[in-house]
mmCIF file as gemmi writes it, N, C-alpha and C atoms, coordinates in Angstrom:
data_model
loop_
_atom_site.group_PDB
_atom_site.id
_atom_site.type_symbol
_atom_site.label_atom_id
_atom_site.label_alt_id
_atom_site.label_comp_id
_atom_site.label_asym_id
_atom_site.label_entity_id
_atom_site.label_seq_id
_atom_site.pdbx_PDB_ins_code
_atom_site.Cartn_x
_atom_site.Cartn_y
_atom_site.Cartn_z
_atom_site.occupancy
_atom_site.B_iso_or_equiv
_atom_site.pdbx_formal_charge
_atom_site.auth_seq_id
_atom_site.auth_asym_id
_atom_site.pdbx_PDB_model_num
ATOM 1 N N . UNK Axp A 1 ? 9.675 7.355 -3.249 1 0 ? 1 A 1
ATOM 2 C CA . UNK Axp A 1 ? 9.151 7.352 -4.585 1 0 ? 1 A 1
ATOM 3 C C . UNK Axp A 1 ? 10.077 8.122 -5.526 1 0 ? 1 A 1
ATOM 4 N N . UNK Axp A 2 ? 11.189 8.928 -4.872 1 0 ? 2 A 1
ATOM 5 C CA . UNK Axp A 2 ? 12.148 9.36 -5.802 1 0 ? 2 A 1
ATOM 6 C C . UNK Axp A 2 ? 12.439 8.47 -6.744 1 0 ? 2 A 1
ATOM 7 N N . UNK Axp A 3 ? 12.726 9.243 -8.182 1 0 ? 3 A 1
ATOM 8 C CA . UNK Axp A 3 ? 13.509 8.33 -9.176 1 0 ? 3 A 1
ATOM 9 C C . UNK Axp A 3 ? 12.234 7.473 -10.005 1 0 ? 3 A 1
ATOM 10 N N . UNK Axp A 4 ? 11.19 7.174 -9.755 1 0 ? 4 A 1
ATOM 11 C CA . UNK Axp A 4 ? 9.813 6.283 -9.846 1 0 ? 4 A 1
ATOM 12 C C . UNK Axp A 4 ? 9.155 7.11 -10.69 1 0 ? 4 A 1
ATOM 13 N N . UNK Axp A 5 ? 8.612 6.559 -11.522 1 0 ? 5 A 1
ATOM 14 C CA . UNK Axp A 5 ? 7.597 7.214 -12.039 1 0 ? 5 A 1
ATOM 15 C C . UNK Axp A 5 ? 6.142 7.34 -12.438 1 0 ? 5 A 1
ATOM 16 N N . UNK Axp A 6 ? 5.384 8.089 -12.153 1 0 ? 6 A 1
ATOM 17 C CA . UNK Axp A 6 ? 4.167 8.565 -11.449 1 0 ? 6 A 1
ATOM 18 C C . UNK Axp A 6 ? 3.013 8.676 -12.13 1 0 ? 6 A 1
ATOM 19 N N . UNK Axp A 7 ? 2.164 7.342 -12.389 1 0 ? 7 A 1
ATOM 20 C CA . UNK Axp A 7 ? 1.003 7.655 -13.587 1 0 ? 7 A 1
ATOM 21 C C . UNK Axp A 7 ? -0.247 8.881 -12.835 1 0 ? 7 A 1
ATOM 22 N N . UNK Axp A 8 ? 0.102 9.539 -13.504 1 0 ? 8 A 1
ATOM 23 C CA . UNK Axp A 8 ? -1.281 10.794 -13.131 1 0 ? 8 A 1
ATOM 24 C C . UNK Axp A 8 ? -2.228 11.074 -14.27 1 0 ? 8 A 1
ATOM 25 N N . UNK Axp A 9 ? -2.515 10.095 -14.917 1 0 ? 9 A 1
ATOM 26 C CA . UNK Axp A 9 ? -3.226 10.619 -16.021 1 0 ? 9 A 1
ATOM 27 C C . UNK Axp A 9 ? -4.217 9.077 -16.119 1 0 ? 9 A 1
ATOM 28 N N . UNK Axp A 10 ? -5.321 8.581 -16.726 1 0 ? 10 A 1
ATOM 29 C CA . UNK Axp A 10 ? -6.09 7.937 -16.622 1 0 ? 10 A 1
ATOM 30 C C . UNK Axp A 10 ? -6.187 6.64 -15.516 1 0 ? 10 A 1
ATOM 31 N N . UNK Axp A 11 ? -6.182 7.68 -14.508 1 0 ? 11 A 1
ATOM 32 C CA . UNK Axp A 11 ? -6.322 6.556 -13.269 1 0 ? 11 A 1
ATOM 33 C C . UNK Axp A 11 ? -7.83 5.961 -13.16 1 0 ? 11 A 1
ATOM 34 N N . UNK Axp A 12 ? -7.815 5.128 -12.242 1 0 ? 12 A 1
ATOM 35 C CA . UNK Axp A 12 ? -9.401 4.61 -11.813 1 0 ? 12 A 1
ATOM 36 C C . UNK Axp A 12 ? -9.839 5.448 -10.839 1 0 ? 12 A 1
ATOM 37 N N . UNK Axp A 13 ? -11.285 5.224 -10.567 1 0 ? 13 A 1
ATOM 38 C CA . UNK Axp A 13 ? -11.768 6.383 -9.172 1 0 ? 13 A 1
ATOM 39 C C . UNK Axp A 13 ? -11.003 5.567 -8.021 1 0 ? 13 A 1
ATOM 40 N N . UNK Axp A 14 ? -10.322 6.057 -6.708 1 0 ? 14 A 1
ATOM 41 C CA . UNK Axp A 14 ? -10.053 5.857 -5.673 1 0 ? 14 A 1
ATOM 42 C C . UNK Axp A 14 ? -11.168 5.356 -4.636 1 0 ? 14 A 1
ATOM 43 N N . UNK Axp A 15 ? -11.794 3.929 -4.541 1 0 ? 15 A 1
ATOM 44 C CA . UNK Axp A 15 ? -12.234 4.433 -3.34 1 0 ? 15 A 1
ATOM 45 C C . UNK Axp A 15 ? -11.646 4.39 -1.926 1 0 ? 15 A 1
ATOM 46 N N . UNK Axp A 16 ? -12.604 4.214 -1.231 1 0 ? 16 A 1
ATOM 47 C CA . UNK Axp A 16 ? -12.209 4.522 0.171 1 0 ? 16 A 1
ATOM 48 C C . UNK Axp A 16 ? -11 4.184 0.895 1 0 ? 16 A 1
ATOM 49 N N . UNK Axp A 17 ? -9.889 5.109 1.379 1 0 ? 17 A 1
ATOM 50 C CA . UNK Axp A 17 ? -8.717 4.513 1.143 1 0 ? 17 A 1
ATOM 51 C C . UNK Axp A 17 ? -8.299 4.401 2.755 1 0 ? 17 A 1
ATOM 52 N N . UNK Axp A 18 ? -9.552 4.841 3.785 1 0 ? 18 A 1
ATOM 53 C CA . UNK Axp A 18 ? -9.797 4.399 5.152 1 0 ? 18 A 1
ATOM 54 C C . UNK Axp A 18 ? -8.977 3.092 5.37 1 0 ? 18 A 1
ATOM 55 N N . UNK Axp A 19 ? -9.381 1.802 4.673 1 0 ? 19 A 1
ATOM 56 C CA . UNK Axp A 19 ? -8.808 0.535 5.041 1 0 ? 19 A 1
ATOM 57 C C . UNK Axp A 19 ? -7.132 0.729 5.032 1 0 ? 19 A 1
ATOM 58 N N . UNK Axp A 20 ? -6.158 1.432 4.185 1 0 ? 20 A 1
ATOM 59 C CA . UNK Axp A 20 ? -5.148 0.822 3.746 1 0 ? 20 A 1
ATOM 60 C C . UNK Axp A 20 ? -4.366 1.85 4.884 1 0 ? 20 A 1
ATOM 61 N N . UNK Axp A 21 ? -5.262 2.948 5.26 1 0 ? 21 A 1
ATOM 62 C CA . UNK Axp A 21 ? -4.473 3.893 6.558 1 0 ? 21 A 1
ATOM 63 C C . UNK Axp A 21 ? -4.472 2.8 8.024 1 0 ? 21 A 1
ATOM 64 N N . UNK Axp A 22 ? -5.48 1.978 7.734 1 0 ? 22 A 1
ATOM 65 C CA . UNK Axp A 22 ? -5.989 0.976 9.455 1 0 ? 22 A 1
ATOM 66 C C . UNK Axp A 22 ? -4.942 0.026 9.149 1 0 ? 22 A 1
ATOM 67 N N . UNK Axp A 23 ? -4.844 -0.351 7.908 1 0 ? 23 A 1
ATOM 68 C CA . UNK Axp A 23 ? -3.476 -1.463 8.32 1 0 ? 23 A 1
ATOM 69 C C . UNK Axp A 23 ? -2.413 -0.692 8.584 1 0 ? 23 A 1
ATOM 70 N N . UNK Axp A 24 ? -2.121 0.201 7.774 1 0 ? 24 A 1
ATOM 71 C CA . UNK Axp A 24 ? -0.854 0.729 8.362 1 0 ? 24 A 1
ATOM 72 C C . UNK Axp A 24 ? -0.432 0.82 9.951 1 0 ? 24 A 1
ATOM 73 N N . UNK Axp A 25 ? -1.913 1.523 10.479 1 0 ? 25 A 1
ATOM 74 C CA . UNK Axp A 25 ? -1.85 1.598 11.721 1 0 ? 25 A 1
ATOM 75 C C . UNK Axp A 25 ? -1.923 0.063 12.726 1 0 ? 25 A 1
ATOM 76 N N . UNK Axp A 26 ? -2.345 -0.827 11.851 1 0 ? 26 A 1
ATOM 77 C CA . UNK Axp A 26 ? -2.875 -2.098 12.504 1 0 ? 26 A 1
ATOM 78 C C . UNK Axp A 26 ? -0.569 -2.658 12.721 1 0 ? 26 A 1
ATOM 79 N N . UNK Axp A 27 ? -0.169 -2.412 11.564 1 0 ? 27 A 1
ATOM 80 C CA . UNK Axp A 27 ? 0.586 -2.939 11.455 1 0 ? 27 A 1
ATOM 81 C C . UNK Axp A 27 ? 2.102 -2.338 12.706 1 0 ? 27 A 1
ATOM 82 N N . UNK Axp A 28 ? 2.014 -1.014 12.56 1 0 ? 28 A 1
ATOM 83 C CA . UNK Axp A 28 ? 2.522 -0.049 13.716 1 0 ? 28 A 1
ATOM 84 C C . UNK Axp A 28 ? 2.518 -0.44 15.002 1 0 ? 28 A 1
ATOM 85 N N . UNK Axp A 29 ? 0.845 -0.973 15.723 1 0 ? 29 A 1
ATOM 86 C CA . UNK Axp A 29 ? 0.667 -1.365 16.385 1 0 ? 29 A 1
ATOM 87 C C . UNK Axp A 29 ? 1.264 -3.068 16.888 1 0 ? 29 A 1
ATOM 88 N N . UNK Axp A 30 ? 1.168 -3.532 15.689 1 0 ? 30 A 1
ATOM 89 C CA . UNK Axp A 30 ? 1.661 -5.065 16.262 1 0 ? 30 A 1
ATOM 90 C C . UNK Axp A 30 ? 3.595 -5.413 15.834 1 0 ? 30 A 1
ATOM 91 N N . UNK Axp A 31 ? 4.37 -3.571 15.755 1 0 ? 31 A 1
ATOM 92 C CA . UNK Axp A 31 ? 5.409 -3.787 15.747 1 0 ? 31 A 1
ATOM 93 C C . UNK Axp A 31 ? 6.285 -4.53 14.154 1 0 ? 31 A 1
ATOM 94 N N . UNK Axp A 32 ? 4.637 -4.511 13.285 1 0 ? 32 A 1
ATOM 95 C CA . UNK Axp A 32 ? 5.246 -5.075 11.493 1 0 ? 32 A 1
ATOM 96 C C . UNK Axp A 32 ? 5.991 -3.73 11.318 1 0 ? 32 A 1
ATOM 97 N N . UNK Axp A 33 ? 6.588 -4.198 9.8 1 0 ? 33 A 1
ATOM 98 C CA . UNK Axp A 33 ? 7.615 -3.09 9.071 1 0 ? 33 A 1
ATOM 99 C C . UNK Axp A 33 ? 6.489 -2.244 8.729 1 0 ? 33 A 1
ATOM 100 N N . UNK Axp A 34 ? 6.086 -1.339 8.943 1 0 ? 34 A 1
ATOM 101 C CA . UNK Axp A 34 ? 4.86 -0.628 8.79 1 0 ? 34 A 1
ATOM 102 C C . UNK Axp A 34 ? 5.383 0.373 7.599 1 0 ? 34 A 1
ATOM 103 N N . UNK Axp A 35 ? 6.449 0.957 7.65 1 0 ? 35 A 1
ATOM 104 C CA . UNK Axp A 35 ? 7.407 2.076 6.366 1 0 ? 35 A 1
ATOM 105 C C . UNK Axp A 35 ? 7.653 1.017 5.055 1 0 ? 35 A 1
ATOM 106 N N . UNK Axp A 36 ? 7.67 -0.141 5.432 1 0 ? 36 A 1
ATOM 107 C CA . UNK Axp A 36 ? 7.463 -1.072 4.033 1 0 ? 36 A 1
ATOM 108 C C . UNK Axp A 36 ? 6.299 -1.039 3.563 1 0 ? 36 A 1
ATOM 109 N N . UNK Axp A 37 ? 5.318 -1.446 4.53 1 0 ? 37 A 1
ATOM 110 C CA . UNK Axp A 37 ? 3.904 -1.435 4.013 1 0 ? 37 A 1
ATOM 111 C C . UNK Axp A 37 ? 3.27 0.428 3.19 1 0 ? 37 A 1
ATOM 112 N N . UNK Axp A 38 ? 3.664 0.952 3.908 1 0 ? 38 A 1
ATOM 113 C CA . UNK Axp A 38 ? 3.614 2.148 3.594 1 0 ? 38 A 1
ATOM 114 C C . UNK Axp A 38 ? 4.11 2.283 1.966 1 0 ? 38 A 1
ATOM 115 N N . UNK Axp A 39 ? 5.31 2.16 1.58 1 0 ? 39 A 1
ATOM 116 C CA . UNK Axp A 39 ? 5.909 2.241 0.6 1 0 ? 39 A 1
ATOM 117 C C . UNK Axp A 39 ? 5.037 1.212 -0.261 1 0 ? 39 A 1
ATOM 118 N N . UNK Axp A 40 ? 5.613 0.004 -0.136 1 0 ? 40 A 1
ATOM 119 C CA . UNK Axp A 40 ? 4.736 -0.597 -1.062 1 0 ? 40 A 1
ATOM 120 C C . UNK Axp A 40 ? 2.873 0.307 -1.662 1 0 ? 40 A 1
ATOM 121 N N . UNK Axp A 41 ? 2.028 0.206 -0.277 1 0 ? 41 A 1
ATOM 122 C CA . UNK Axp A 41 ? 0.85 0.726 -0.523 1 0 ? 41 A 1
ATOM 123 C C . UNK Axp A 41 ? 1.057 1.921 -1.953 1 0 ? 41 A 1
ATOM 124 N N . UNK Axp A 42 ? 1.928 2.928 -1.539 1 0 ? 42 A 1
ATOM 125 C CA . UNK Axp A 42 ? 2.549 4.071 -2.041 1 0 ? 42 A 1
ATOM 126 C C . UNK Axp A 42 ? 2.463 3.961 -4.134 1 0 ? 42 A 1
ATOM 127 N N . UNK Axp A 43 ? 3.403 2.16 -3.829 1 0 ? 43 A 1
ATOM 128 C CA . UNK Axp A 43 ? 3.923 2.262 -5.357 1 0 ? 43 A 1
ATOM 129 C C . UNK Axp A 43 ? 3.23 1.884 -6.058 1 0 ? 43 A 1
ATOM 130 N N . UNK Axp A 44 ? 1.904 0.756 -5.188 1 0 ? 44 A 1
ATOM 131 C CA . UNK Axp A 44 ? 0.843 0.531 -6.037 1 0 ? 44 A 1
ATOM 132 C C . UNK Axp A 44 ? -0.153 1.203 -6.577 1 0 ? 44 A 1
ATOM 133 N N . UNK Axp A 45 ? -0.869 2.4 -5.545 1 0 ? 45 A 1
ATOM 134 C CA . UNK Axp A 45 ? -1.34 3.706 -5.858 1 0 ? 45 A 1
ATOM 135 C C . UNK Axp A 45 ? -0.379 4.352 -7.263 1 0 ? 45 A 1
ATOM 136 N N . UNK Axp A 46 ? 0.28 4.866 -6.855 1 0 ? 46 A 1
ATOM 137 C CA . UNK Axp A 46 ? 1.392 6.154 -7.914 1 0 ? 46 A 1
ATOM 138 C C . UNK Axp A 46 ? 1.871 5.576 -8.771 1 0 ? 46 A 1
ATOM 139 N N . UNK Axp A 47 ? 2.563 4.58 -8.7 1 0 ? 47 A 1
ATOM 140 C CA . UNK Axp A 47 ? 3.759 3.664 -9.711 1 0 ? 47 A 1
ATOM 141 C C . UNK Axp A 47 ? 2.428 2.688 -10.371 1 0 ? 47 A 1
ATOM 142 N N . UNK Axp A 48 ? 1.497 2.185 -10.35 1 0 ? 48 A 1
ATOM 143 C CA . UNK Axp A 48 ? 0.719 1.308 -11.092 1 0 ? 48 A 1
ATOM 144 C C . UNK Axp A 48 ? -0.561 1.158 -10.821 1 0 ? 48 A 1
ATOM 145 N N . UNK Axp A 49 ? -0.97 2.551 -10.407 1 0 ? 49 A 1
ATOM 146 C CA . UNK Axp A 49 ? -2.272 3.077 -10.692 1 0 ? 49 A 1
ATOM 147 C C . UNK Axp A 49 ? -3.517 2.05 -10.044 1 0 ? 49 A 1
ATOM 148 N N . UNK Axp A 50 ? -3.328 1.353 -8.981 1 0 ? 50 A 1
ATOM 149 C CA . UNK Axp A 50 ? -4.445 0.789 -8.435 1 0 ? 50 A 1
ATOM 150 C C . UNK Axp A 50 ? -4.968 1.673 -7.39 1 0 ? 50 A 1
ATOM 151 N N . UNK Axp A 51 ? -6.316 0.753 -7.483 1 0 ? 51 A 1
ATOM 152 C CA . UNK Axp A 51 ? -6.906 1.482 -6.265 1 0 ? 51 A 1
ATOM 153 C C . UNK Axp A 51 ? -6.866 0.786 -5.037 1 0 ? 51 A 1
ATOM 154 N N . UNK Axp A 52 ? -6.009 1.186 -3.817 1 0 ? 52 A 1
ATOM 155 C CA . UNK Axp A 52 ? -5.399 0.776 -2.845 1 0 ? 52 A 1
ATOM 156 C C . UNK Axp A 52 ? -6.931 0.501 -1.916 1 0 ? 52 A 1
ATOM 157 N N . UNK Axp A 53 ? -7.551 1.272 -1.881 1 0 ? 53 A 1
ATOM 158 C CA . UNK Axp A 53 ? -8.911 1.086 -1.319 1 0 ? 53 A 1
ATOM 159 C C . UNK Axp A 53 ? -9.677 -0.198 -1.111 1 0 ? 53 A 1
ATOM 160 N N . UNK Axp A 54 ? -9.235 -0.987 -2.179 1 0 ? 54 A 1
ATOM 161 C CA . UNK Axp A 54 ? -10.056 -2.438 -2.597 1 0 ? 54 A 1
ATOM 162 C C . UNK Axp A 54 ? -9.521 -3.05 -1.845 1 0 ? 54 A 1
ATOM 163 N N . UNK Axp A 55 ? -9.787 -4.41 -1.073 1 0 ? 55 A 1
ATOM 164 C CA . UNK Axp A 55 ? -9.774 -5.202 -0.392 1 0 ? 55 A 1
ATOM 165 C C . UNK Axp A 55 ? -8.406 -6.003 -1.434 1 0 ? 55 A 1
ATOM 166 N N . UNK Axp A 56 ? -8.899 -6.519 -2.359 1 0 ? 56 A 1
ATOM 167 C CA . UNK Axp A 56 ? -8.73 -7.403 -3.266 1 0 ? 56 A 1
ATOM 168 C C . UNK Axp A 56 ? -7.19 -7.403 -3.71 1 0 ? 56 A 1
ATOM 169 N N . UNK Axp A 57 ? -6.688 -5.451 -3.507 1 0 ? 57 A 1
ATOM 170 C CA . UNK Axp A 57 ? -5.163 -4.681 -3.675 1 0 ? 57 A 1
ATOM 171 C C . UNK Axp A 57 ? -5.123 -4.886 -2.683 1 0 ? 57 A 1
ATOM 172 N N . UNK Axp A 58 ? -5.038 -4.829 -1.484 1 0 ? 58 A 1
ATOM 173 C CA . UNK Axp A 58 ? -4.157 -4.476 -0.764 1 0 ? 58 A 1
ATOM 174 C C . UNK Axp A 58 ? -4.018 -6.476 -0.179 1 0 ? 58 A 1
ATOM 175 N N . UNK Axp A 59 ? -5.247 -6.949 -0.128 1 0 ? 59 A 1
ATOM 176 C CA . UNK Axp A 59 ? -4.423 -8.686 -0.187 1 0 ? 59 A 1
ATOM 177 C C . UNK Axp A 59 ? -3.625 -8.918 -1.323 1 0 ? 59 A 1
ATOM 178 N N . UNK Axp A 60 ? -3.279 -8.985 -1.956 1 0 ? 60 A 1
ATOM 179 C CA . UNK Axp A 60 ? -2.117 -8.941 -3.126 1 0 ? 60 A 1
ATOM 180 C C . UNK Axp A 60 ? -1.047 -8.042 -2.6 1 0 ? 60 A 1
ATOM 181 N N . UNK Axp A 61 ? -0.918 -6.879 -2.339 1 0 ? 61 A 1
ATOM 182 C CA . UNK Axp A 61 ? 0.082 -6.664 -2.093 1 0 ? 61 A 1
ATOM 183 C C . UNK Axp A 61 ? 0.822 -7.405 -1.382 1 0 ? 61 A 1
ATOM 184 N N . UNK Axp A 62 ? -0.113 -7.865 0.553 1 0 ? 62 A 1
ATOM 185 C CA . UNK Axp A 62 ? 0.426 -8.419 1.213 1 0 ? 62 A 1
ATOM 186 C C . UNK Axp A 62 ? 1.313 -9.793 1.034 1 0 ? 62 A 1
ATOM 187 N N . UNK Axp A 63 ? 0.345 -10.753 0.272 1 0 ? 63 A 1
ATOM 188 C CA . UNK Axp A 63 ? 0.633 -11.714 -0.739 1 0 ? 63 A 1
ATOM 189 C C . UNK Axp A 63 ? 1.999 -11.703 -1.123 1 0 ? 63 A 1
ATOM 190 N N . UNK Axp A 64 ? 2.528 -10.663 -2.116 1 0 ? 64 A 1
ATOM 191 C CA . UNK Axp A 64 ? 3.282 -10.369 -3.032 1 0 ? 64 A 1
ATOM 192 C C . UNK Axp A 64 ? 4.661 -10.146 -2.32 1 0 ? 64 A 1
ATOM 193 N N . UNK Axp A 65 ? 4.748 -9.439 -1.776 1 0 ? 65 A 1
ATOM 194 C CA . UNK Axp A 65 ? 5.313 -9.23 -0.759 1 0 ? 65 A 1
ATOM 195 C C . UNK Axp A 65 ? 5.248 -9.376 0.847 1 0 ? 65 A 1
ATOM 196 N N . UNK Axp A 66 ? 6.579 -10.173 1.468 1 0 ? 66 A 1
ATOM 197 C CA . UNK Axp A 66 ? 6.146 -10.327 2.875 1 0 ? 66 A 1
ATOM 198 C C . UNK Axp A 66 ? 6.308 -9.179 4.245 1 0 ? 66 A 1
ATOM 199 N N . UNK Axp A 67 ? 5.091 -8.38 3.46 1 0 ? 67 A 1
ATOM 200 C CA . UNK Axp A 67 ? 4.617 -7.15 4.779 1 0 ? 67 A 1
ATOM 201 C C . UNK Axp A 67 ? 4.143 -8.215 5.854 1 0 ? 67 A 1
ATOM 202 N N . UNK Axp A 68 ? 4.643 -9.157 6.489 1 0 ? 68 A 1
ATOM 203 C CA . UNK Axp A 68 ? 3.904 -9.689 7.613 1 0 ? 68 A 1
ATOM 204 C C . UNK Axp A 68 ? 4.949 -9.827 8.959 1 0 ? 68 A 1
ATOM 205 N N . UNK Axp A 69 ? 6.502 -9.432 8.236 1 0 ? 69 A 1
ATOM 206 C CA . UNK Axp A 69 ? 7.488 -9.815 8.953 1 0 ? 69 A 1
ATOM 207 C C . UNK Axp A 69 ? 7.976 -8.415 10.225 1 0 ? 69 A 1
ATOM 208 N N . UNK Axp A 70 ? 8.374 -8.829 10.962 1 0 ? 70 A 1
ATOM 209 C CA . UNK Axp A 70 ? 8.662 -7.616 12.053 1 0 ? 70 A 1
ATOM 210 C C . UNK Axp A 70 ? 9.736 -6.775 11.214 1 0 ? 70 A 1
ATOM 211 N N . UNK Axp A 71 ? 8.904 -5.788 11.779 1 0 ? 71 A 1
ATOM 212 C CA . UNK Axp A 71 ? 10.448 -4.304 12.035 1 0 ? 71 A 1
ATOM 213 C C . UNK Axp A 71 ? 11.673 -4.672 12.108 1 0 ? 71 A 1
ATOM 214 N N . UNK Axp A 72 ? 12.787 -4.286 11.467 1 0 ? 72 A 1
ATOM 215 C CA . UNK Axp A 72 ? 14.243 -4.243 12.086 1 0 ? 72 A 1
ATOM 216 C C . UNK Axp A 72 ? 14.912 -3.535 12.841 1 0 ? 72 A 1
């Protein structure tokens, strides 16, 4: 997130952000780029203020980007 810059000021409430730690881990487990997913998750939270929690973000992210591809 170096260099990025960081909305901290009228964010939305966060909820439950349980789901977006299980993919990470879901993704670890089945050997995905899991430090991509990570990052991405990261820039959508900090860099554009969503709430990663929602179902609705984190399918879009995946979407948006192809977090589905293996590790290098």
């Amino acid at each position: 997130m170096r260099g990025k810059e960081l909305i901290l000021e009228s964010r939305p409430e966060l909820s439950d952000p349980a789901p977006a730690s299980l993919i990470i881990i879901a993704a670890y487990l089945d050997g995905k780029d899991w430090i991509r997913l990570t990052r991405a998750l990261q820039q959508a939270f900090w860099g554009e203020a969503k709430d990663i929690g929602q179902p609705h973000v984190r399918e879009g992210l995946q979407m948006r980007r192809d977090l589905t591809a293996p590790a290098s």
